[in-house]
Structure formats: structure tokens, C-alpha cells
MARKEMAR-163474 format. One line per 3 residues: number of its first residue (from 1); their letters; for each residue x, y negated, z negated of N, C-alpha, C. Coordinates in steps of 0.001 Angstrom, whole numbers, plus 500000, padded with zeros to 6 digits. Atoms other than C-alpha are relative to their C-alpha. Layout:
N
NUM = a = X:Y:Z:X:Y:Z:X:Y:Z  ...
# end
This chain:
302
1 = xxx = 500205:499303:498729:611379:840512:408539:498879:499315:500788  501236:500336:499424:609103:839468:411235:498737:500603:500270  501218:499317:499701:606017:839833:412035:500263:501252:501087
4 = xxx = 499777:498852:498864:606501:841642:415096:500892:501031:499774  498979:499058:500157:609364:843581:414116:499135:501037:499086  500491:499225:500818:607204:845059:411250:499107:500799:500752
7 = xxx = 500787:499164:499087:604252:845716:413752:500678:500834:500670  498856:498855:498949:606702:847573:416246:500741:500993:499095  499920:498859:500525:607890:849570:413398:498880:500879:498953
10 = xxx = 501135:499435:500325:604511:850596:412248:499203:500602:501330  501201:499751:499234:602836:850952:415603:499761:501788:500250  500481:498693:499684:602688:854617:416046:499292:500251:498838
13 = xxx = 500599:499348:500785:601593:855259:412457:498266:498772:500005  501398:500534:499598:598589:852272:413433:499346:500811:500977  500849:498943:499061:597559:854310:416163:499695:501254:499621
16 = xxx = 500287:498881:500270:597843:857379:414900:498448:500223:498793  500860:500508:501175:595289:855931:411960:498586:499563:500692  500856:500146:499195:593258:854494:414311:498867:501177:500721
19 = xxx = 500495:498852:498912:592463:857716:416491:499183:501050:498367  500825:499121:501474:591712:859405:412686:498750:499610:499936  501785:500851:500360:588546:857127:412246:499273:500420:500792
22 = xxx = 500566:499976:498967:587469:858202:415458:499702:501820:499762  500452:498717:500700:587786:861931:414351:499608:500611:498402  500821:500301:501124:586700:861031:410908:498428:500141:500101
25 = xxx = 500833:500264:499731:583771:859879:412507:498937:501169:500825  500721:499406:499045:582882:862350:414967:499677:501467:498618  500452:499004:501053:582900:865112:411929:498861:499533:499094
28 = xxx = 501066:499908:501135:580793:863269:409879:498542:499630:500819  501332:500043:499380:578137:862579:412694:499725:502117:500553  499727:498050:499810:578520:866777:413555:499349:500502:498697
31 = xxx = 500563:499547:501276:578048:867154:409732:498409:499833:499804  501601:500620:499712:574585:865241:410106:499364:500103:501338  500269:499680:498894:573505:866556:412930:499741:499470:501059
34 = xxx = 499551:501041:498817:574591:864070:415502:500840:500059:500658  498756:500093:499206:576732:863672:418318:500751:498705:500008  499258:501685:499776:579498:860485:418094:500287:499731:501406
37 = xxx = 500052:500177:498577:579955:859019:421214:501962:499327:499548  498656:500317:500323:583817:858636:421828:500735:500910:499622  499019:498849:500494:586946:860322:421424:501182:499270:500014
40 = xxx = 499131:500843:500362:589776:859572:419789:501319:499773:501209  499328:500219:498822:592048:859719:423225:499396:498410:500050  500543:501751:499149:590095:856328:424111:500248:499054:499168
43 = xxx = 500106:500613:500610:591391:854709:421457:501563:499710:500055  498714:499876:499415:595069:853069:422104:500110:498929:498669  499563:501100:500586:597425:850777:420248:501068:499943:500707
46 = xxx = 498618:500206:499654:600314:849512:421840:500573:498637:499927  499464:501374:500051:602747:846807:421129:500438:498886:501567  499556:499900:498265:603846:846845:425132:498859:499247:500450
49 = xxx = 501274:499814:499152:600220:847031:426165:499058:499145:499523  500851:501407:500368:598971:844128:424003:500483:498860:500638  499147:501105:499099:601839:841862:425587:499646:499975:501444
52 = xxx = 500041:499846:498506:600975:843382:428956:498318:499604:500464  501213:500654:499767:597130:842509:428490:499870:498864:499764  500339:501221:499727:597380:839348:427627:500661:499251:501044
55 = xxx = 499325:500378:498575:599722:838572:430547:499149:500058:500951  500996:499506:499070:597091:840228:432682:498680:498648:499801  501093:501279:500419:594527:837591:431318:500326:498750:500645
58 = xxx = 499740:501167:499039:596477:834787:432425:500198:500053:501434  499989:499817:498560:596995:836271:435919:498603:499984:499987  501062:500123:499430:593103:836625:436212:499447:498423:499669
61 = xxx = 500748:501542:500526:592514:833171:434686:500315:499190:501370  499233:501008:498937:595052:831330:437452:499383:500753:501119  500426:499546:498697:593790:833819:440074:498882:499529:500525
64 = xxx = 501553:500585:499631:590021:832604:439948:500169:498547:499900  499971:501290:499950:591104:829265:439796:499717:499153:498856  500414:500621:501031:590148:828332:436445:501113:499233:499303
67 = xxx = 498573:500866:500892:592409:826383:433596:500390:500162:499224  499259:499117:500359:594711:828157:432995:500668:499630:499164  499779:500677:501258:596651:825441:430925:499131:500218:498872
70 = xxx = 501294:500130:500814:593564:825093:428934:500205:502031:499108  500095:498703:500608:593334:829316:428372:501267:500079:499424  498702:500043:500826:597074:829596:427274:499761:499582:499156
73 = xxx = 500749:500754:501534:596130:827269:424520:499590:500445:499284  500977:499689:500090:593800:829040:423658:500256:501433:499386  499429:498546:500299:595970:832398:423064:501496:499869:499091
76 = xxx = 498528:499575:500791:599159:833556:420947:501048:500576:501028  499187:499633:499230:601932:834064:422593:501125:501395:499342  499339:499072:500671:602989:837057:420682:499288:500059:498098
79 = xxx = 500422:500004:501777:602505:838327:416663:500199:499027:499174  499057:500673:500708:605186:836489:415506:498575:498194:499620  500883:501126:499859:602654:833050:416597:498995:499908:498933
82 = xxx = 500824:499591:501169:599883:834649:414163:500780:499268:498612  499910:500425:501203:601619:833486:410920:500643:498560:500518  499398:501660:500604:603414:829666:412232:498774:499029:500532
85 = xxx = 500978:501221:499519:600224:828094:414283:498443:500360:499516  501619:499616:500602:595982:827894:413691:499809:501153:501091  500603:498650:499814:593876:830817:414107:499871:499698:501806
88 = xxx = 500786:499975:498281:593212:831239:418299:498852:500074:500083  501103:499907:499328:590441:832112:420240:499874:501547:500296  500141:498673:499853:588963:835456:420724:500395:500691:501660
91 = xxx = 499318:499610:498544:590486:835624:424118:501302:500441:499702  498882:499559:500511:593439:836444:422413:500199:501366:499550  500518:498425:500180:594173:840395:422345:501446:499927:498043
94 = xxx = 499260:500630:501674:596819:839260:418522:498672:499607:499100  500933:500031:501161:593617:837910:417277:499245:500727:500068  501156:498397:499662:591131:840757:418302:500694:501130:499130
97 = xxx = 499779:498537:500862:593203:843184:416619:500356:499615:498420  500825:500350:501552:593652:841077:413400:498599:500012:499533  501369:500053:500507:589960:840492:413310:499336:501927:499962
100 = xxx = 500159:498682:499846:589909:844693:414068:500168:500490:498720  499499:499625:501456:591758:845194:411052:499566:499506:498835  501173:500943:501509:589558:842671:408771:499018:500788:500086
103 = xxx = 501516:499285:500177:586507:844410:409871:499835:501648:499585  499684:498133:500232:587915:848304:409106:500595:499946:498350  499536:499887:501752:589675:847340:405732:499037:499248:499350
106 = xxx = 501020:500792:500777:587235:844391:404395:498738:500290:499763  501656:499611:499977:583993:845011:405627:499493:500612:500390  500954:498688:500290:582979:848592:406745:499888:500439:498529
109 = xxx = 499890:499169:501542:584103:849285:403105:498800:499244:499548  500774:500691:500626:581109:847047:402166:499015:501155:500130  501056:499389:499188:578586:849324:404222:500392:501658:499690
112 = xxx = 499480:498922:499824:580220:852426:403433:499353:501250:498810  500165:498938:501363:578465:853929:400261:498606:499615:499736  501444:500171:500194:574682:854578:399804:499149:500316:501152
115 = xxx = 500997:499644:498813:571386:855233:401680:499533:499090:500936  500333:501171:499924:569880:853045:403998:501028:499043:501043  499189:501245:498928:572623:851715:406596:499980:500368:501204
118 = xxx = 499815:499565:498685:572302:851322:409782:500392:499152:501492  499878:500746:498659:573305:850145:413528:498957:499075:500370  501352:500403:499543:570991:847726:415167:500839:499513:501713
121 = xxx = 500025:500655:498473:572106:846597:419265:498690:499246:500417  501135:501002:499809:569862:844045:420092:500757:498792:500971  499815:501050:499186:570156:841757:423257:498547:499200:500255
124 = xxx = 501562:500696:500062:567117:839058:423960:500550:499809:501356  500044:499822:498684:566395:839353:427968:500167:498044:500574  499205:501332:499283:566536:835321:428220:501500:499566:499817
127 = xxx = 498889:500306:500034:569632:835156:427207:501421:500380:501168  499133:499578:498864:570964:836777:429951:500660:498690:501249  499347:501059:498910:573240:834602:432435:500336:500530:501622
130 = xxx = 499517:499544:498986:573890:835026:435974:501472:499911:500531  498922:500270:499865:577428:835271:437480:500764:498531:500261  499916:501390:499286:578983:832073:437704:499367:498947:498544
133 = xxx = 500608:501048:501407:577169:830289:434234:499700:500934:498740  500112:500002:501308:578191:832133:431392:500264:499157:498976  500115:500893:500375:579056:828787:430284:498868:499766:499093
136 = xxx = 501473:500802:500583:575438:828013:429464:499493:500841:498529  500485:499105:501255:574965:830655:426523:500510:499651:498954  498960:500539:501450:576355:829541:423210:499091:501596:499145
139 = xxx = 500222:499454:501117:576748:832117:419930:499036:500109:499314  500869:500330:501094:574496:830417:417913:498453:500561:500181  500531:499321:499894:572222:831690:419675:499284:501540:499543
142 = xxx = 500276:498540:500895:572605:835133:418783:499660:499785:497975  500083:499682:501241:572851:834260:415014:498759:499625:499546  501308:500367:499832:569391:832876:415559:499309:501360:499487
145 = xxx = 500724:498835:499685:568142:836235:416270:500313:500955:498488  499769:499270:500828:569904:837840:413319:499334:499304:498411  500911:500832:501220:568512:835130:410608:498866:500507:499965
148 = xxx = 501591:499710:499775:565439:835852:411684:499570:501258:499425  500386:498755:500938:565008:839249:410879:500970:500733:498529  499330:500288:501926:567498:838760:407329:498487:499688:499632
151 = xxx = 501210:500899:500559:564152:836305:406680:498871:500692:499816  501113:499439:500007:561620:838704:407711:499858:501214:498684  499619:498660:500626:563212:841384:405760:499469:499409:498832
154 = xxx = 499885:500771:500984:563107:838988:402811:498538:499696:499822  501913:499938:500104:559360:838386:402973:499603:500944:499916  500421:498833:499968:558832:841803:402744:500402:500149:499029
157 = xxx = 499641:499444:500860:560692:842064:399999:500848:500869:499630  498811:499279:499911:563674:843909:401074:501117:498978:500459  499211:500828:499830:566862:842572:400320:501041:500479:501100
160 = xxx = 499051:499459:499041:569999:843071:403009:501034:499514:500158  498941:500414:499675:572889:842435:403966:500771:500060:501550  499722:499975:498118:574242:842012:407629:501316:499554:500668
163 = xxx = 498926:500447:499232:577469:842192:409709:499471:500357:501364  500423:499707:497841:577727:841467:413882:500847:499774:500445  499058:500337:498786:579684:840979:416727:499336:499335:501233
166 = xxx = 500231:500416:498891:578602:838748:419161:500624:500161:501474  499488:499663:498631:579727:840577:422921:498949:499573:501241  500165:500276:498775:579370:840084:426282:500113:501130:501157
169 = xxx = 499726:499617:499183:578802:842600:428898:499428:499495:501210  500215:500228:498557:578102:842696:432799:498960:501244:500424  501084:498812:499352:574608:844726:433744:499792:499602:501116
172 = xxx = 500522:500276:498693:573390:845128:436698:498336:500326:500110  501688:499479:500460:569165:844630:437028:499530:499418:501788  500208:499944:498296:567703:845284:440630:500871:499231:500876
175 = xxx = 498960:500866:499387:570976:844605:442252:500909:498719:499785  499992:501339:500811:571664:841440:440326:500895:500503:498954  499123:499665:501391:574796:841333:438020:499698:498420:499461
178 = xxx = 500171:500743:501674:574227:839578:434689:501010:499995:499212  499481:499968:501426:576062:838536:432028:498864:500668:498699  500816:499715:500595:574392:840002:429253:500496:499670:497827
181 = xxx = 499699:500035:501618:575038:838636:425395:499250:500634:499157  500627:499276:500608:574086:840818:422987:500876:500113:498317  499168:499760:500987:575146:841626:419391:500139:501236:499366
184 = xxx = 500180:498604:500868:576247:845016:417456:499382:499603:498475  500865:499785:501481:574562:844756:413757:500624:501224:499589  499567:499052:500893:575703:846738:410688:499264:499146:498663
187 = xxx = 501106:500736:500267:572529:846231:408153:499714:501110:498734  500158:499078:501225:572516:848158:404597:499000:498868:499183  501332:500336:500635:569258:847648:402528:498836:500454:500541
190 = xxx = 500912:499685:499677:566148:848322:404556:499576:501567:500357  500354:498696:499695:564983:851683:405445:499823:500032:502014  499990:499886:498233:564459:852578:409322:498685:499322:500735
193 = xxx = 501044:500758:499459:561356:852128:409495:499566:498490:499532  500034:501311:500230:561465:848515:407527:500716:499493:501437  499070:501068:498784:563981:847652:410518:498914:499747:501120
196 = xxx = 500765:499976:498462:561460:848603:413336:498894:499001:499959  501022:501120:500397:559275:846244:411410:499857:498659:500268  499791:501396:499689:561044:843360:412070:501052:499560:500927
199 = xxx = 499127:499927:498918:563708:844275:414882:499367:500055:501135  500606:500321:498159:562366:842516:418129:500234:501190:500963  500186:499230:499220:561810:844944:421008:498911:499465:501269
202 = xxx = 500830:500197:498789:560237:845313:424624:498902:499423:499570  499400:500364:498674:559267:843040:426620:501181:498894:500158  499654:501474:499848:561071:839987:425695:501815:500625:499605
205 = xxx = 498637:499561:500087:564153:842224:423922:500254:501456:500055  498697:498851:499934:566763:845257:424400:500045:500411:498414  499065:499945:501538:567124:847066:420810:499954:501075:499673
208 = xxx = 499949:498979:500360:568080:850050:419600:500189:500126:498368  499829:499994:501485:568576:851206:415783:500705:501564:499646  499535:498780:500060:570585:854094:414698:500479:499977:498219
211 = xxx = 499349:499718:501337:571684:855405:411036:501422:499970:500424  498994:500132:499509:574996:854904:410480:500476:501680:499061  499091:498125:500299:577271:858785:409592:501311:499037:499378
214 = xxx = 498715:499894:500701:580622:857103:409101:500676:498128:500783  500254:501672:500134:581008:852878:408635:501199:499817:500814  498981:500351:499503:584312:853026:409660:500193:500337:501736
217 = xxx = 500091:499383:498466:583809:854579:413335:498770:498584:500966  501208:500715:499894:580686:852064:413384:501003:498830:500275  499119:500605:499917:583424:849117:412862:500929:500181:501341
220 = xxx = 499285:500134:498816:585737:850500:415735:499366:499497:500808  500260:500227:498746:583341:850561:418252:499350:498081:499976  500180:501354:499917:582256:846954:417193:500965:499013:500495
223 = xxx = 499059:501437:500137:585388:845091:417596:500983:501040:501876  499750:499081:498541:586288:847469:421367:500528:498711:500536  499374:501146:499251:586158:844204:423200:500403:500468:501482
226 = xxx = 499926:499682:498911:586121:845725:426584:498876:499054:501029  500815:500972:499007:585057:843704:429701:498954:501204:501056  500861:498782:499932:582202:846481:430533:498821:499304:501323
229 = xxx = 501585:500436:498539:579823:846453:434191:499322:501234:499334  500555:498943:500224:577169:848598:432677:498987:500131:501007  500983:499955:498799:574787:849908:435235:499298:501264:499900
232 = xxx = 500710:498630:500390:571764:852503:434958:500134:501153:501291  500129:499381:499044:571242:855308:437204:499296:501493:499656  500977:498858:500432:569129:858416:437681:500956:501234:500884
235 = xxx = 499280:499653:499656:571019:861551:437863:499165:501490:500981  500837:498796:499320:569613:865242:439454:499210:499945:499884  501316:499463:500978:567116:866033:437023:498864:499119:499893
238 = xxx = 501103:500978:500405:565609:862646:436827:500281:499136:499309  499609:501112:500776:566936:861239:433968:500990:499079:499843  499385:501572:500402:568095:857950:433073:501357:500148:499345
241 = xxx = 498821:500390:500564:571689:856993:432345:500842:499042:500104  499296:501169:499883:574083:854390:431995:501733:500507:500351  498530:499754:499554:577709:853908:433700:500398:499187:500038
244 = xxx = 499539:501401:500201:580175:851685:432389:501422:499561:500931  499179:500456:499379:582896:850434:434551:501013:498601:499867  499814:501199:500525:585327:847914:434260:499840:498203:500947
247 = xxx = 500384:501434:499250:584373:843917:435487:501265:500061:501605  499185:500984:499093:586018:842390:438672:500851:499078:499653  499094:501315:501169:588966:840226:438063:499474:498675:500489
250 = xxx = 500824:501490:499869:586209:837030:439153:499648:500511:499094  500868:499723:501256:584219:838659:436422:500824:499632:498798  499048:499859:500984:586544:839174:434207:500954:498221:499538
253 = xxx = 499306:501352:500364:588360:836059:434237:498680:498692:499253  501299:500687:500268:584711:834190:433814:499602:499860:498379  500272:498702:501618:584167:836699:430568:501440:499159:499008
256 = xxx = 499130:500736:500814:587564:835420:429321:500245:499019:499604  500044:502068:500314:587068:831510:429658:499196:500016:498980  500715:500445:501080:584132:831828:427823:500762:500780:498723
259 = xxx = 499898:499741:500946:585630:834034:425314:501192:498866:499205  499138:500908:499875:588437:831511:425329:499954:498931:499166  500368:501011:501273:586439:828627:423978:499348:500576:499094
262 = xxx = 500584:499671:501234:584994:830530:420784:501368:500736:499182  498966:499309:501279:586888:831596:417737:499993:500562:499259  500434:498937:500612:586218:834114:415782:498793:499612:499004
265 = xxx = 501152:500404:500975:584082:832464:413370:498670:499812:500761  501432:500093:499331:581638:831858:416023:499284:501722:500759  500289:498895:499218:581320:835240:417193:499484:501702:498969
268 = xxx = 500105:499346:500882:580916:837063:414001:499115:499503:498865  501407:500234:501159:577932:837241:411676:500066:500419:498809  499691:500015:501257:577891:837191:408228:498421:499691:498846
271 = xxx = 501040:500330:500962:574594:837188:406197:499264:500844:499223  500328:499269:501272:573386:837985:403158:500975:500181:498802  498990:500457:500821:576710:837406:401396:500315:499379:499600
274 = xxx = 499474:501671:500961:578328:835459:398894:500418:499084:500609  499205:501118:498989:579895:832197:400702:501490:500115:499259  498386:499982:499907:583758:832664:401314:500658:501259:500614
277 = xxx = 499790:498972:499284:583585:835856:402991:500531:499362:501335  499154:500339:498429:583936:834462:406198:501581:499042:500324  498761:500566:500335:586759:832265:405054:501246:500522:499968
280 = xxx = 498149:498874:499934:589177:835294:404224:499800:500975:501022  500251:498983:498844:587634:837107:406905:501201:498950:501031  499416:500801:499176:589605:833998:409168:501665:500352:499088
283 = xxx = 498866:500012:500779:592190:833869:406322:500881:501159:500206  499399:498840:500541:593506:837489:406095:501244:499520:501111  499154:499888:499217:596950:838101:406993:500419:501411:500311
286 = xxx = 499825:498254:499122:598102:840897:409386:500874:500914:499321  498866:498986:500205:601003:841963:407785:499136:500848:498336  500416:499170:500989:598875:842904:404517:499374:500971:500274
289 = xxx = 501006:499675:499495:595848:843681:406230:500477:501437:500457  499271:498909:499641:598470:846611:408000:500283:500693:499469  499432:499311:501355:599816:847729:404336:498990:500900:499863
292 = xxx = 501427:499541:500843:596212:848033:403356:499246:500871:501100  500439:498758:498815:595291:849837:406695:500235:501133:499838  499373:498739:500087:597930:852476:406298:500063:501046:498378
295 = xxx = 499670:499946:501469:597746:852235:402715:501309:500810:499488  498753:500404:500980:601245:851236:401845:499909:499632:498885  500202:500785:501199:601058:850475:398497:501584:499094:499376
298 = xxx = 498587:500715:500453:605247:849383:398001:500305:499664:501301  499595:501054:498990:606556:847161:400455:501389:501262:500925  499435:499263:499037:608937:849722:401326:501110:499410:501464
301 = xx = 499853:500311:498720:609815:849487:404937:499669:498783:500504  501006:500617:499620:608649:846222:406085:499323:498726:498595
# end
């Protein structure tokens, strides 16, 4: 059977699985006296609506004038593509949701049991780009930032372990839209206050730190992949809030070149683990990866 044929006769029970994690999640931050941000409505799968976004990609690529040959390349032209050619580029909405499904079956289950785990968001304020040269930012960057405090941790004497996502949104800072690279973190070993110890903060960086309630909800919102204008604003009362919106299709198309040239391996962090993780993290294949999602255990159907 094909790939695709199998996905298209699984996709409702993927979605329906999907939207669970999301009310998985929101009970077990409720249970711990937290609010989850999200609801499982905002959470889609569609076989239609993956074909119809990456179509949409190449209309904003050719629309801004960019090279558009070049981005095609660069993408799958369907599921089926996933098992006969090499891995794509994270501009690809086929490989975003394989790499979705590595990071919800492989490696929240890493993070998922014990005290001690938690979120970290962390952007560094030079890294920011202006419209027009997100070109100039490379990855490696970010994994800079995440070594660094593995190392610090490690001089202290606390050991850790660390998954990320290297994203990209669009802020806006006194009128001025930015690119803004930043990474999510998922960081079991240290305690909270060990993190604050060695997790950069104002003036130079952006960082927040949160316990994590439920690994697998933590995982969704990592691998989202939305082209996001975030922008602050002050509402009646006074206080501060943020409103996310979605890019311009100049933005947007900009956001996609660069995501275009990187490949998953560059965009995803990995430290503190054995070496070969990231290997089957590239390696996995979808159609298992799907079994082991739904947990099929007999081939069954498919």
C-alpha cells in the first residue's frame, strides 16, 4: 500500500489523537494548578490541507519574486515522495509533520517521567533580523546559546539533558518588524532555580522558563511551525499583552526561503544524549512512526 493511501486512511484517527494531547494536556496543567494555553480546536490535520499549504508556499515564493525553482527542490511533492527521495527541507509541510511525529513518539517520551523538567524560550536580542535579511542568521547560532548553558549546568554539577526547536517569528519593536530567531527548550535535570542560574536574561536576552505538566502538549506546541507577527499591546487596565497574527505573504515567503535552505537536522537540538539520536530522529519512517502514534500494534489495515 502506499504511503499516502495509508495516511488518508488513518487521517481522522491522526487528528482525532492529536486534539487528545491537547486535552491531555490542558487536564494535567488544571490538575497542577495551571492554565494550558491552547485548545484542542486549533489543532488540525488534514491530508487536503497539507497539499493545499504547500501549494500556497509556492504561490508566495513565485509571488515575491524569489526562486521558486530552487524552493520546489527543496519540498516533497506529496507523502508518497517521503519514502523514494532524501530527507527535504523544513519548508516542507510532509517533513514538518514527520519530524511532529518523531518528536511526540521518540522524544517527549524521554522527558516525560520524573521531577525537574522544564520549558525554557529563549531568544538573544542580536540575533534579531530586519525584514528583507533573514538570510544573515544561521542555526548554529542558536545551538551556541543552548551549549552554553548544557556547560554551565555541568560545572555546577548538574547533569541534563536538552531538546529544541529552532523558530522564527515576526515582532514588531517601536514600529519596526523583525525577524526574531528564537528557540523552544525541553531540559530535564536541573531544578528551576539551577536554570535561572545559567539561563541568559534581560538586557542582552528574551527568556522565559516554565515547568513542564504534560511533555507531550510541550512537544505539540514545539513543532506548530506557524508563520506568527507577534506584537505587544496595552489593553484597558494597563496591562501588557501579546497578539499574534499571521505574516504578510512578502513576509511569509522570506520566512519560507530561509526555512527552505535548512533541514531538519539544523534546526533541532539535541544535547546531552547518546550520539545516534539525531540520526533516527532524520531516519524514522512515517508509516511506523503513525502505527506507533496510534498505537497499532498489528499491521492490520495498512
Amino acid at each position: 500500500m502506499k504511503l499516502s493511501k495509508f495516511i488518508h486512511d488513518h487521517e481522522f484517527d491522526i487528528r482525532d489523537r492529536l486534539k487528545a494531547i491537547v486535552t491531555e494536556a490542558a487536564a494535567a496543567a488544571e490538575a497542577a494548578g495551571r492554565r494550558h494555553k491552547g485548545n484542542a480546536s486549533s489543532v488540525t490535520f488534514s491530508v487536503n490541507g497539507m497539499a493545499t499549504k504547500q501549494a500556497n508556499a509556492v504561490k508566495d515564493v513565485r509571488a515575491a519574486g524569489l526562486d521558486v525553482r530552487t524552493f520546489k527542490a527543496a519540498i516533497h511533492d506529496g507523502f508518497d515522495s517521503l519514502q523514494r527521495g532524501p530527507v527535504k527541507s523544513a519548508a516542507c509541510v510532509y517533513e514538518r509533520f514527520r519530524a511532529r511525529l518523531t518528536v511526540l513518539t521518540k522524544v517527549m517520551p524521554l522527558f516525560a517521567d520524573g521531577e525537574n523538567v522544564h520549558t525554557v524560550a529563549l531568544a538573544k536580542i542580536r540575533h534579531r533580523q530586519p525584514v528583507g535579511s533573514l538570510d544573515q542568521f544561521r542555526p548554529a547560532a542558536a545551538l551556541r546559546m543552548v551549549k552554553t548553558i548544557h556547560r554551565r549546568l555541568g560545572q555546577r554539577g548538574v547533569a541534563s539533558k536538552v531538546f529544541g526547536i529552532v523558530e522564527v517569528s515576526l515582532i514588531e519593536v517601536d514600529g519596526k518588524l523583525l525577524f526574531e530567531p528564537h528557540v523552544h527548550l525541553i531540559i530535564k535535570g536541573p531544578t528551576r532555580e539551577e536554570l535561572k542560574a545559567v539561563v541568559p536574561r534581560h538586557p542582552r536576552h528574551n527568556s522565559r522558563i516554565d515547568p513542564v505538566y504534560h511533555a507531550g502538549g510541550s512537544g505539540l506546541y514545539f513543532t506548530k511551525f506557524l508563520p506568527e507577527t507577534r506584537s505587544g499591546y496595552e489593553d484597558s487596565r494597563g496591562n501588557q499583552g501579546r497578539q499574534r497574527n499571521v505574516m504578510q505573504a512578502s513576509q511569509r515567503a522570506e520566512w519560507l526561503a530561509w526555512y527552505a535552505q535548512r533541514g531538519t537536522a539544523e534546526l533541532v537540538i539535541m544535547v546531552g544524549f547518546k550520539p545516534g539520536l539525531m540520526r533516527r530522529f532524520l531516519a524514522a519512517d512515517l508509516r511506523e512512526l503513525v502505527r506507533e502514534f496510534l498505537g497499532i500494534r498489528h499491521r492490520g489495515r495498512g
